[in-house]
TORKOL-4160 file (C-alpha; in steps of 0.2 Angstrom, whole numbers, padded with zeros to 4 digits, m for minus):
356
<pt num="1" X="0154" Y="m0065" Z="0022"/>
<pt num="2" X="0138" Y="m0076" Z="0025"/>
<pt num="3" X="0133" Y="m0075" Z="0044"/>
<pt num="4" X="0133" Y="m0092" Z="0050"/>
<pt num="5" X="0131" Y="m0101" Z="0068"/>
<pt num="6" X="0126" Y="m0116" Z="0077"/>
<pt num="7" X="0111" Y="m0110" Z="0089"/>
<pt num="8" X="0109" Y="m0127" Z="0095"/>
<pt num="9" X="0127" Y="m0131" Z="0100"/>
<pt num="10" X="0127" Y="m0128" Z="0120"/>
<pt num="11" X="0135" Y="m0133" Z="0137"/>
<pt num="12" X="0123" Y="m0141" Z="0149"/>
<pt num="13" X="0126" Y="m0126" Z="0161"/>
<pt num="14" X="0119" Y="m0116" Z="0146"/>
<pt num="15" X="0102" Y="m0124" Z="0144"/>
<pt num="16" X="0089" Y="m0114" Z="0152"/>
<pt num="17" X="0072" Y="m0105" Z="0149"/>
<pt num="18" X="0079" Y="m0091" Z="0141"/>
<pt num="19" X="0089" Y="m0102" Z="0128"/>
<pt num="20" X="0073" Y="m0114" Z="0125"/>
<pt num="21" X="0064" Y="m0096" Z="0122"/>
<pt num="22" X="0077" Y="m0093" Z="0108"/>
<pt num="23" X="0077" Y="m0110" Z="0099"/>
<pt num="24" X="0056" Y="m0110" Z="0100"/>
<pt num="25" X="0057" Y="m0094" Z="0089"/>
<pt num="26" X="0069" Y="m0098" Z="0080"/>
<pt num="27" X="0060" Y="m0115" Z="0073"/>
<pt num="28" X="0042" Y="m0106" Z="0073"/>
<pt num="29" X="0051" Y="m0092" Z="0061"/>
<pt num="30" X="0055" Y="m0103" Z="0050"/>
<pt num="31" X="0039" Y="m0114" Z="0052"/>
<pt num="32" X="0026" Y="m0100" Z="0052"/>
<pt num="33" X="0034" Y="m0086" Z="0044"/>
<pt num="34" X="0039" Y="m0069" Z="0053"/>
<pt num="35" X="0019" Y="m0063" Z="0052"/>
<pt num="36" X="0013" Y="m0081" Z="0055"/>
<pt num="37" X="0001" Y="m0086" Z="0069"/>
<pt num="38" X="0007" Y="m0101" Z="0082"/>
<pt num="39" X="m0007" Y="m0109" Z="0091"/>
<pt num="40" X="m0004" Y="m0115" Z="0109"/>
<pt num="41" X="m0003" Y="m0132" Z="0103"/>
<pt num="42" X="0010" Y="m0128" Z="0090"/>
<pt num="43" X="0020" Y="m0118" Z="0104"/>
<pt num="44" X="0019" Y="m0133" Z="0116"/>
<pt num="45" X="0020" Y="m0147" Z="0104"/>
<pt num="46" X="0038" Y="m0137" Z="0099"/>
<pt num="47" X="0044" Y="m0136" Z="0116"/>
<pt num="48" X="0042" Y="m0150" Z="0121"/>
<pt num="49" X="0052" Y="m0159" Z="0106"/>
<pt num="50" X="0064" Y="m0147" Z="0110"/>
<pt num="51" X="0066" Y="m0151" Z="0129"/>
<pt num="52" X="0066" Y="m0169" Z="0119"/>
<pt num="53" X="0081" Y="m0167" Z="0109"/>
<pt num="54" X="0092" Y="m0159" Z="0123"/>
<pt num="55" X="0088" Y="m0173" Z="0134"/>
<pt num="56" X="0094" Y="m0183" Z="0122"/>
<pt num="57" X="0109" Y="m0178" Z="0120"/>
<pt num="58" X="0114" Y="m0173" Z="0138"/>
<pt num="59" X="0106" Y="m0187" Z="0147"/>
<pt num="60" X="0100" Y="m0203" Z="0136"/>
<pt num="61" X="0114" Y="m0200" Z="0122"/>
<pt num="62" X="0104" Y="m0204" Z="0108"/>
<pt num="63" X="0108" Y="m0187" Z="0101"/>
<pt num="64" X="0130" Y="m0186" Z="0098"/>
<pt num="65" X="0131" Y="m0171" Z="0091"/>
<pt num="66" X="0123" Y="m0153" Z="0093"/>
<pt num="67" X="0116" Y="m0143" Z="0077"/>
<pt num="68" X="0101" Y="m0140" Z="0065"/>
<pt num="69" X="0104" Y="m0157" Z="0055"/>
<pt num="70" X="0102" Y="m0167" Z="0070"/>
<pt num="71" X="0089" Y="m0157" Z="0078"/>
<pt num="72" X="0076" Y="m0159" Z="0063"/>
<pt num="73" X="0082" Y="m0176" Z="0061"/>
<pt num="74" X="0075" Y="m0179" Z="0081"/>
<pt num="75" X="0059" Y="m0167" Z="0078"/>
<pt num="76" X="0054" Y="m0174" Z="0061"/>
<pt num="77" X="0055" Y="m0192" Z="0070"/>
<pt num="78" X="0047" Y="m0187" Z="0087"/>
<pt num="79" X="0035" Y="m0174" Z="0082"/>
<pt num="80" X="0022" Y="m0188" Z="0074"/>
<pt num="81" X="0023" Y="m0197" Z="0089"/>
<pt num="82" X="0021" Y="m0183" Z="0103"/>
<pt num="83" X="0004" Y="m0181" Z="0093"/>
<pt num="84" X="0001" Y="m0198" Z="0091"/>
<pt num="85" X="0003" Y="m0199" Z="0111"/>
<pt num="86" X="m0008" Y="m0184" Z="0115"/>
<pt num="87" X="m0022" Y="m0188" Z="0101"/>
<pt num="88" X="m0018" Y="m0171" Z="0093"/>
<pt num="89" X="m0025" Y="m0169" Z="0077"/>
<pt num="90" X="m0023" Y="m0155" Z="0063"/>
<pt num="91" X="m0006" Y="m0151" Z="0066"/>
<pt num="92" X="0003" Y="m0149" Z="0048"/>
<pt num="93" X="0018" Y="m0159" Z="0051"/>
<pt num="94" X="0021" Y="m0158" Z="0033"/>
<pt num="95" X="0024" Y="m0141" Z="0029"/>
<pt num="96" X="0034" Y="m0141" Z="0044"/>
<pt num="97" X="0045" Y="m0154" Z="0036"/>
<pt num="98" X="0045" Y="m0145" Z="0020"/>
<pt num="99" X="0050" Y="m0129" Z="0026"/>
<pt num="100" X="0063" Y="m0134" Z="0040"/>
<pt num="101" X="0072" Y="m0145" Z="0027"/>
<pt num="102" X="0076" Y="m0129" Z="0020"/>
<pt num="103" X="0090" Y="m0128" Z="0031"/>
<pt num="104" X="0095" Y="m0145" Z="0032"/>
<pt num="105" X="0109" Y="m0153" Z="0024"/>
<pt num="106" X="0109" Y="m0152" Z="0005"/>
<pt num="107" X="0096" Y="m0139" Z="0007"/>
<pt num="108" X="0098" Y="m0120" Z="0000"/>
<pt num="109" X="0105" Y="m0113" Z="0017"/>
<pt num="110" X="0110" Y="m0127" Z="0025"/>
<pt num="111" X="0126" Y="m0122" Z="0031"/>
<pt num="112" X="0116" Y="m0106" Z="0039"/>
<pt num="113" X="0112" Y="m0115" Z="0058"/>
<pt num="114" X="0125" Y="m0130" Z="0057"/>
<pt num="115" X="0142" Y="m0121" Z="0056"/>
<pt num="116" X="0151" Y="m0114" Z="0071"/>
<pt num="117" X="0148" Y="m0094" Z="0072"/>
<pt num="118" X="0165" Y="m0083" Z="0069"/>
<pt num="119" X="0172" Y="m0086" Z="0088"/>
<pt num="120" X="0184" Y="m0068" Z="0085"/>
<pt num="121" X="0166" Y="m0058" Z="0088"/>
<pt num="122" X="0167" Y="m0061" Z="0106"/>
<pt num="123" X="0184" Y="m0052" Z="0108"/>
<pt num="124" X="0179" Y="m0035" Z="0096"/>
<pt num="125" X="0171" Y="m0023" Z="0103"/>
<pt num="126" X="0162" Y="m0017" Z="0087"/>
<pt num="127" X="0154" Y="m0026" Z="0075"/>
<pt num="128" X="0144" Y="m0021" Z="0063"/>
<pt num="129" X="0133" Y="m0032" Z="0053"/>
<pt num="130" X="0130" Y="m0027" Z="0036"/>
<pt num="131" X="0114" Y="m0037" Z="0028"/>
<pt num="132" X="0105" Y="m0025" Z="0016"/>
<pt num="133" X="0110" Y="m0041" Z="0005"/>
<pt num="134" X="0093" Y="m0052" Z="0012"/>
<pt num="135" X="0085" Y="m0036" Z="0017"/>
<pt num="136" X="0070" Y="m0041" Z="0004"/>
<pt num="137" X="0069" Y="m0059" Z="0010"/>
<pt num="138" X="0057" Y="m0061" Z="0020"/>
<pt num="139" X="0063" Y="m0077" Z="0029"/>
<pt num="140" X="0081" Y="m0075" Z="0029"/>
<pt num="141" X="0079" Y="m0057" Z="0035"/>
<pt num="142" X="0072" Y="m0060" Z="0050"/>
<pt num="143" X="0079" Y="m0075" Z="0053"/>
<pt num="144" X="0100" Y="m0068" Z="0053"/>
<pt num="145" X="0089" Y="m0051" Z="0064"/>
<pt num="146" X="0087" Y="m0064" Z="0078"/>
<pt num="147" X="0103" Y="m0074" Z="0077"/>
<pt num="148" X="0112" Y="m0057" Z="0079"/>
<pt num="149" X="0101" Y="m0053" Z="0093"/>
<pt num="150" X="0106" Y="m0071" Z="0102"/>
<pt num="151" X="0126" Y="m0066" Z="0095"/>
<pt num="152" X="0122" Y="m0050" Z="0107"/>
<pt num="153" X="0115" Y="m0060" Z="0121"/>
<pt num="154" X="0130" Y="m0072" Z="0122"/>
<pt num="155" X="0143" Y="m0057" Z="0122"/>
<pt num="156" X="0130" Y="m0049" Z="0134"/>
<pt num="157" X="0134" Y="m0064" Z="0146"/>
<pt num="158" X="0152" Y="m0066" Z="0146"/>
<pt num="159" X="0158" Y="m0048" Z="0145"/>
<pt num="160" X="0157" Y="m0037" Z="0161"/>
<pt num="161" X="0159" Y="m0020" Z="0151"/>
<pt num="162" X="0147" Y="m0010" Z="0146"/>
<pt num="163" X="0138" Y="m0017" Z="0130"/>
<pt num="164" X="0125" Y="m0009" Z="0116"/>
<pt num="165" X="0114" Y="m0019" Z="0103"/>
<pt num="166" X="0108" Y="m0004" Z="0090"/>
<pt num="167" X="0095" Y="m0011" Z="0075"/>
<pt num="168" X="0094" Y="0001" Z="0062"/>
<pt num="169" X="0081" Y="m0004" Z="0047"/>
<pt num="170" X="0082" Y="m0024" Z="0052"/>
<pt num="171" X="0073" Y="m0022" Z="0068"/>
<pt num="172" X="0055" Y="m0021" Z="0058"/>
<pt num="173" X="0060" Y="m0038" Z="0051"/>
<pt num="174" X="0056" Y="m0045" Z="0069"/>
<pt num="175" X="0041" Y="m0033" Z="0076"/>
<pt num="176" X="0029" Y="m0045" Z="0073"/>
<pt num="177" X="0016" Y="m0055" Z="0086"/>
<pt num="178" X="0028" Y="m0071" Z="0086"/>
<pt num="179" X="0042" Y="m0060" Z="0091"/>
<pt num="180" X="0036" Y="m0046" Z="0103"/>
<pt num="181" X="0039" Y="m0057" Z="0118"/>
<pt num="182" X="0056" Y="m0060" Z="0112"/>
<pt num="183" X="0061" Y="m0042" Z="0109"/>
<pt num="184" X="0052" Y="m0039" Z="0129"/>
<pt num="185" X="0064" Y="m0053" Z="0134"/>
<pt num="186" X="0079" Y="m0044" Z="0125"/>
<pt num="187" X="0076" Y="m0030" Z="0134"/>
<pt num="188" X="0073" Y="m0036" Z="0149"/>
<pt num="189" X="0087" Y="m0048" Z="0151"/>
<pt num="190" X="0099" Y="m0033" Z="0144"/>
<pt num="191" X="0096" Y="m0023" Z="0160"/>
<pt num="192" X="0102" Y="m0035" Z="0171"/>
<pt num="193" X="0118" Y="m0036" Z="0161"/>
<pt num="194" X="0124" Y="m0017" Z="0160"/>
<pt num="195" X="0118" Y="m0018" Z="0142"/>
<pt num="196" X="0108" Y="m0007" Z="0132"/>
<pt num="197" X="0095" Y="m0011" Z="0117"/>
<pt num="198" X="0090" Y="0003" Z="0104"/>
<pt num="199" X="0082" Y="0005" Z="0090"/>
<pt num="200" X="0084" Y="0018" Z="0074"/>
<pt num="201" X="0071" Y="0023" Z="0062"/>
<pt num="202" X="0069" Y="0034" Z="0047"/>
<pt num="203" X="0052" Y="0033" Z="0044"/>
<pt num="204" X="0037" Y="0039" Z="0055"/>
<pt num="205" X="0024" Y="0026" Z="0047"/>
<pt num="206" X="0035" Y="0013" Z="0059"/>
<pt num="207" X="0031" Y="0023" Z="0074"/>
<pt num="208" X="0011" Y="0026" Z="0074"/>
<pt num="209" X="0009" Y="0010" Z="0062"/>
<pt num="210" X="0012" Y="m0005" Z="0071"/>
<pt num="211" X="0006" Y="m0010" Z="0091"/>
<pt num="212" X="0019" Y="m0021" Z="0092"/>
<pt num="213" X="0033" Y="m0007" Z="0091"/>
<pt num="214" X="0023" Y="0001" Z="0105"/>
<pt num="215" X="0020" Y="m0015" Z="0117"/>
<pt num="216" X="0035" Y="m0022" Z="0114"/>
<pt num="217" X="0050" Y="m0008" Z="0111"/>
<pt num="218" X="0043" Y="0009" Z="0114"/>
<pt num="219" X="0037" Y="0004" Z="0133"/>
<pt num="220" X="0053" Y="m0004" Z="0136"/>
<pt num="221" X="0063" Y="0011" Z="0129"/>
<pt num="222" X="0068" Y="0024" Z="0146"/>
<pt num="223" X="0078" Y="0036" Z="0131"/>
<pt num="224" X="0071" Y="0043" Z="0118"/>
<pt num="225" X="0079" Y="0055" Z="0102"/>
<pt num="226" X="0072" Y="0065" Z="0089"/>
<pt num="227" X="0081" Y="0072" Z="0076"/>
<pt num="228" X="0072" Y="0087" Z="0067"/>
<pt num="229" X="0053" Y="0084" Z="0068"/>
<pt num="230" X="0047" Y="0100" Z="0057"/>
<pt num="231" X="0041" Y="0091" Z="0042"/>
<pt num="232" X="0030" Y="0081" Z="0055"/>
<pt num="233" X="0020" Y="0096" Z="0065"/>
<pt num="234" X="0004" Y="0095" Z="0055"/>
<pt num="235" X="0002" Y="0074" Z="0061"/>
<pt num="236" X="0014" Y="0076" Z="0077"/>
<pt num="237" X="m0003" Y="0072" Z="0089"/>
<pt num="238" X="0000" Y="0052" Z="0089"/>
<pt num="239" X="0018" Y="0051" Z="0090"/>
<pt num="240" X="0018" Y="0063" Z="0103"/>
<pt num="241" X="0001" Y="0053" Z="0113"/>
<pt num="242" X="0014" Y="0036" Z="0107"/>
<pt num="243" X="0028" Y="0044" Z="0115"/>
<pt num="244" X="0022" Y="0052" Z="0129"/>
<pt num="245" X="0027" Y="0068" Z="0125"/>
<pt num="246" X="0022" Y="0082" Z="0137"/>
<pt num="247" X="0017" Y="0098" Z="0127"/>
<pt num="248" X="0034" Y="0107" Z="0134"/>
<pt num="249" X="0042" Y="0093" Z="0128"/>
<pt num="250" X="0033" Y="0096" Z="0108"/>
<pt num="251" X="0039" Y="0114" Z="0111"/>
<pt num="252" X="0057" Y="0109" Z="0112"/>
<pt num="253" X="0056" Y="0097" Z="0098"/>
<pt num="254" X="0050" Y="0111" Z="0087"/>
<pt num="255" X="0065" Y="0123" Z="0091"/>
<pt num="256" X="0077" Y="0111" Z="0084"/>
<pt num="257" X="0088" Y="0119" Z="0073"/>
<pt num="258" X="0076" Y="0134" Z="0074"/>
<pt num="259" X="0088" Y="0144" Z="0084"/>
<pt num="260" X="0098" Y="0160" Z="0081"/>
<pt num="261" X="0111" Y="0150" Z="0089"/>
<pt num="262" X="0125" Y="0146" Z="0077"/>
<pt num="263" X="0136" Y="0162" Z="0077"/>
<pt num="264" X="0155" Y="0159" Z="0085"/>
<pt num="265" X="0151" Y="0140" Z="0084"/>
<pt num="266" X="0158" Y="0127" Z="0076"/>
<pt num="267" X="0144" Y="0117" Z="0064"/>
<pt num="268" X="0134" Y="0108" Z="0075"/>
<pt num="269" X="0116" Y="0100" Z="0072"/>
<pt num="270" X="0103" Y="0097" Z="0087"/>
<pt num="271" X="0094" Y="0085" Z="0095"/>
<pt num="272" X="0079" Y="0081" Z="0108"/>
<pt num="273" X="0084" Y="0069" Z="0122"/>
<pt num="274" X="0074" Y="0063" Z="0135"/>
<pt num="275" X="0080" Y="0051" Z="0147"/>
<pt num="276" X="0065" Y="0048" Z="0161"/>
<pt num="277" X="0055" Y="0063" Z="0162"/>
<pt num="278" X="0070" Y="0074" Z="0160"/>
<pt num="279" X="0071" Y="0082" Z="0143"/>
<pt num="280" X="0082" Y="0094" Z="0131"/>
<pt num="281" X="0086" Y="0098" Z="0114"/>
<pt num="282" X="0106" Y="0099" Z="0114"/>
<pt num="283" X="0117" Y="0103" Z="0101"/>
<pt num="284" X="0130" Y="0091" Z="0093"/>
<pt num="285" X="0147" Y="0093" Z="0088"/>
<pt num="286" X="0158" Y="0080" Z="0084"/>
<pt num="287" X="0176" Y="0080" Z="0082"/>
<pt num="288" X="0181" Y="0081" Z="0064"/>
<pt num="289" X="0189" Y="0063" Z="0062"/>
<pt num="290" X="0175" Y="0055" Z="0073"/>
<pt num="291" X="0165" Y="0062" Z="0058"/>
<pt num="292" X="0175" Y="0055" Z="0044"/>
<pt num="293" X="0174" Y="0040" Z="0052"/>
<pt num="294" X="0157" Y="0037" Z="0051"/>
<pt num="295" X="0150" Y="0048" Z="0034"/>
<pt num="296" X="0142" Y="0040" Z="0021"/>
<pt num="297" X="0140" Y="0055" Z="0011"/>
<pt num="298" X="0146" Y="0049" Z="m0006"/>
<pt num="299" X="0158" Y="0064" Z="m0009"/>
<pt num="300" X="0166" Y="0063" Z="0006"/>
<pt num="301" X="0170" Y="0047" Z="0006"/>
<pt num="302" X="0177" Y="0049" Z="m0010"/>
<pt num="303" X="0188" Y="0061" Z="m0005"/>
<pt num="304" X="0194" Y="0049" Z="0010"/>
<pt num="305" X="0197" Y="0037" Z="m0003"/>
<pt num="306" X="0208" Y="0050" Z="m0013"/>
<pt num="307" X="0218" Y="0054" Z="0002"/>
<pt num="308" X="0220" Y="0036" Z="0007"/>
<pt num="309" X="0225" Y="0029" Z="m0011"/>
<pt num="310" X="0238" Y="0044" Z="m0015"/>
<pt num="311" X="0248" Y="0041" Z="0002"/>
<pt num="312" X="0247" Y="0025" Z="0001"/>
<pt num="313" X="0241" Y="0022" Z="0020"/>
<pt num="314" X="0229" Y="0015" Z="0032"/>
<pt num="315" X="0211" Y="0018" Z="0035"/>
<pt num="316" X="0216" Y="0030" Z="0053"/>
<pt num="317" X="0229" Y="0038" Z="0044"/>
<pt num="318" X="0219" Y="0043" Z="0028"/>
<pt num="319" X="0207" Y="0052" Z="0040"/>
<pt num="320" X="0221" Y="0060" Z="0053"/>
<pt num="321" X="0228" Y="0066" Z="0036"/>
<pt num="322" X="0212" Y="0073" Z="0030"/>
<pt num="323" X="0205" Y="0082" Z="0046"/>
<pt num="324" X="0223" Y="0091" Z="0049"/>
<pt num="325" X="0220" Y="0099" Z="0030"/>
<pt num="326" X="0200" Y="0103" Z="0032"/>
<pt num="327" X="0206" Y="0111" Z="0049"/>
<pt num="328" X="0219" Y="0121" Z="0041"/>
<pt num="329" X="0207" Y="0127" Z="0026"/>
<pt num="330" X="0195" Y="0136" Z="0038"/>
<pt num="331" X="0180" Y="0127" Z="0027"/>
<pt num="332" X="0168" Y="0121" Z="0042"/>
<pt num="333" X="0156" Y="0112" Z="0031"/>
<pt num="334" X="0163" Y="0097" Z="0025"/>
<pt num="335" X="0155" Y="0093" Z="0010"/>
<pt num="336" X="0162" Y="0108" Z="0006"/>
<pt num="337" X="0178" Y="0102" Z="0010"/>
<pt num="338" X="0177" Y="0086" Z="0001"/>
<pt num="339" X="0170" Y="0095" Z="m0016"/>
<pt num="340" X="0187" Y="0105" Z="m0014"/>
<pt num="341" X="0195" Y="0090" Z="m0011"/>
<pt num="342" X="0189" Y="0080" Z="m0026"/>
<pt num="343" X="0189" Y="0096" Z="m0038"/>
<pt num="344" X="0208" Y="0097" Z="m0034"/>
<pt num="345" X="0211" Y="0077" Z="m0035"/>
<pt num="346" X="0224" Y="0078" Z="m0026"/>
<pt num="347" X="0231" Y="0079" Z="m0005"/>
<pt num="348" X="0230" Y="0097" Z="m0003"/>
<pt num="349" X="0243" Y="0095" Z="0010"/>
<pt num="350" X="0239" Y="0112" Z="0021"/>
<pt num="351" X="0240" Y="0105" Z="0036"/>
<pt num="352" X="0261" Y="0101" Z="0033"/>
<pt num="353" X="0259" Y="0120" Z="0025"/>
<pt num="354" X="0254" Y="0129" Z="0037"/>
<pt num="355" X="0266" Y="0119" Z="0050"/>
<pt num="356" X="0281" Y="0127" Z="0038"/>
């Protein structure tokens, strides 16, 4: 369902610095644009309506209630005057009327920034938020990127276990200059909460392509993995000068899944970690249902759905079912498993075999 919240909806003892960071980029993205330049003006000008509207509220009461509606009905009303006050000039109050009514009420998204986020997402303990949907708009990407962050930072706070934020594809959406300092701050504040920030990318253009992925995420990164880096060697000399790569660490990137290592193993695939300025490549081998649970091979998540449909169960008792037959078959790839699977189209049923 559409991911919706009230970013402006908090307790006194909630206002602070960080939270007034949030809101000042959350208003500027939607002002500006994700690649948009903020003058100082603009970025004080915007704090200062915003310290504006929550003293309002909490202090004065001129503000009843908490939400996007209200907050552009205070800034459109005030911001004229703060300039008018200042004898600031050249600020283009109209476009930031324009665009900000975008989310107000009757607007296109309105209902994206005034409704109440889902409350059950502080009690799970994992989420995943799918958004491929908006991964082409270049507002609304963004945009839902940094309120998932906030989500993360509010569970952050309230939970004492250990918590992990990982951003796949969407984290490009927000490595732009408006947004490096937040992404800093994200990190930052994460360590003094037992909580960890990471970021996953397919493409090697990301990595020696953009400054703010190395100001604002790489130097704040203590871990780093690398999948297999061989179709990379001819052009490995920046990322590894990006990375900081030592030349023994390069010559145990390059052995990855080089090795005469596999006989009397189950499958596995390798990896280089290195945490500090320790470093390995280790091999990787995943329990079988831990592996259904997260393919998205088409063919074997075909075959899940065969085995699920045909007994007639659960999602957990689809895969149990599954990994007790491809153990019994003695297949050790699995999508050679699942073509089996499919070609028979039906439960194979060794596992209850072989019990017999």
């Amino acid at each position: 369902h559409p991911i919706t919240m009230n970013p402006f909806k908090i307790k006194r003892e909630e206002w602070n610095i960080e939270k007034l960071g949030f809101l000042k980029n959350l208003v500027m993205l939607i002002w500006k644009g994700s690649q948009g330049t903020v003058s100082k003006t603009e970025d004080r000008l915007i704090e200062q309506v915003i310290n504006e509207y929550y003293d309002a509220y909490f202090t004065t009461k001129r503000v009843s209630n908490l939400c996007f509606n209200s907050f552009y009905e205070f800034s459109t009303e005030r911001l004229p005057k703060i300039c008018e006050e200042n004898g600031l000039h050249g600020i283009d109050l109209s476009s930031y009327n324009y665009l900000l009514k975008d989310f107000y009420k009757g607007g296109s998204h309105d209902v994206t920034l005034n409704e109440n986020m889902d409350s059950s997402l502080f009690d799970e303990t994992f989420i995943v938020f799918e958004i491929d949907s908006i991964k082409d708009d270049p507002l609304l990407f963004p945009l839902v990127t940094l309120i998932i962050m906030d989500v993360f930072l509010q569970k952050m706070r309230i939970k004492k276990n250990r918590k992990m934020l990982i951003i796949e594809e969407a984290w490009k959406a927000i490595a732009s200059p408006m947004m490096a300092e937040y992404i800093k701050y994200l990190y930052k504040t994460a360590r003094k909460f037992w909580a960890s920030v990471g970021v996953v990318t397919q493409e090697i253009q990301d990595i020696i392509g953009s400054e703010i992925v190395k100001e604002a995420i790489i130097n704040n990164s203590d871990v780093v993995m690398l999948l297999d880096q061989s179709k990379f060697k001819e052009r490995f000399d920046t990322i590894k000068a990006i990375l900081g790569l030592t030349d023994v660490d390069c010559k145990k990137i390059f052995t990855i899944n080089r090795l005469e290592n596999k006989e009397g193993r189950s499958f596995f695939r390798e990896v280089f970690i290195r945490r500090g300025q320790t470093s390995n490549v280790y091999g990787v081998e995943e329990p079988h249902e831990c592996y259904m649970t997260y393919t998205t091979e088409r063919a074997e998540k075909e075959a899940l759905k065969l085995y699920k449909r045909v007994l007639k169960c659960n999602h957990q008792q689809a895969i149990e079912a599954y990994c007790r037959d491809w153990d019994a078959s003695g297949i050790s790839k699995s999508l050679a498993f699942a073509q089996k699977v499919n070609q028979a189209g039906k439960v194979l049923n060794l596992g209850n075999k072989n019990k017999k």
